[in-house]
C-alpha positions, -999 to 999 in steps of 0.1 A, spaced: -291 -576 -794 -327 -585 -779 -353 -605 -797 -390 -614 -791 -410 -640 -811 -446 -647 -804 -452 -675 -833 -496 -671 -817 -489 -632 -824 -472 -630 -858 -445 -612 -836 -410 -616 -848 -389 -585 -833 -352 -574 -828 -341 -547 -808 -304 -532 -801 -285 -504 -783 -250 -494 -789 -226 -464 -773 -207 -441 -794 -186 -410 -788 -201 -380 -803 -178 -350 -827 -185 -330 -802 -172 -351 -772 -204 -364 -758 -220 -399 -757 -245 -411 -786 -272 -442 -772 -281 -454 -806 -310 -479 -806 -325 -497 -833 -355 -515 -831 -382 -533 -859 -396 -563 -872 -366 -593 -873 -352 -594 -916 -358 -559 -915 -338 -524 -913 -357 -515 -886 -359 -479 -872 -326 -462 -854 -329 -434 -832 -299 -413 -813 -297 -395 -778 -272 -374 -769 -254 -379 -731 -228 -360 -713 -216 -381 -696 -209 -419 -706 -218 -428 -673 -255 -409 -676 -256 -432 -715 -247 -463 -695 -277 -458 -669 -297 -448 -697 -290 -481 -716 -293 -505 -686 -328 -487 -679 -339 -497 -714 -324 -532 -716 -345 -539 -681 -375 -530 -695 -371 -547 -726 -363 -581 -708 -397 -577 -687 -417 -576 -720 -400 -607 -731 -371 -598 -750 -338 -621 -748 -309 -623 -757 -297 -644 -789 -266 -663 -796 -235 -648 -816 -242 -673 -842 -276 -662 -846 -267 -627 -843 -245 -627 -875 -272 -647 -893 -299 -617 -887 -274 -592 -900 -268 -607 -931 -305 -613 -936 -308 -651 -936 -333 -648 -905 -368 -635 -914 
């Protein structure tokens, strides 16, 4: 889980990435992304190969971090799912 807060910009966002094996025994990337307190949007890509959905993540997670997303704590990661940060 990546966040970006910008207090100046109004900007409170989250954004996450997660592997999962498909039915049909290829690799789901399933990212979610949105405004911090809320759903967000999710959106799935399909991989062969894990190793092509692990290249594919690290890719993303790079360029997040150079527009200023970071990494939270645990703690504050459990707080965000059950809604008690907005």
């Amino acid at each position: 889980m990546l966040r970006r807060i910008d207090t100046s910009r109004n900007m409170s966002r989250f954004w996450s990435a997660r592997l999962q094996p498909s039915l049909f025994e290829e690799v789901l990337l399933v990212r979610n992304w949105g405004r911090i307190g809320s759903r967000g949007q999710e959106r799935s890509y399909w991989f062969s190969t894990r190793q092509a959905a692990l290249s594919a993540f690290e890719k993303i997670t790079v360029a997040k971090r150079r527009r200023g997303y970071t990494a939270e704590s645990s703690q504050e990661a459990g707080r965000l799912a059950c809604g008690q940060i907005s």
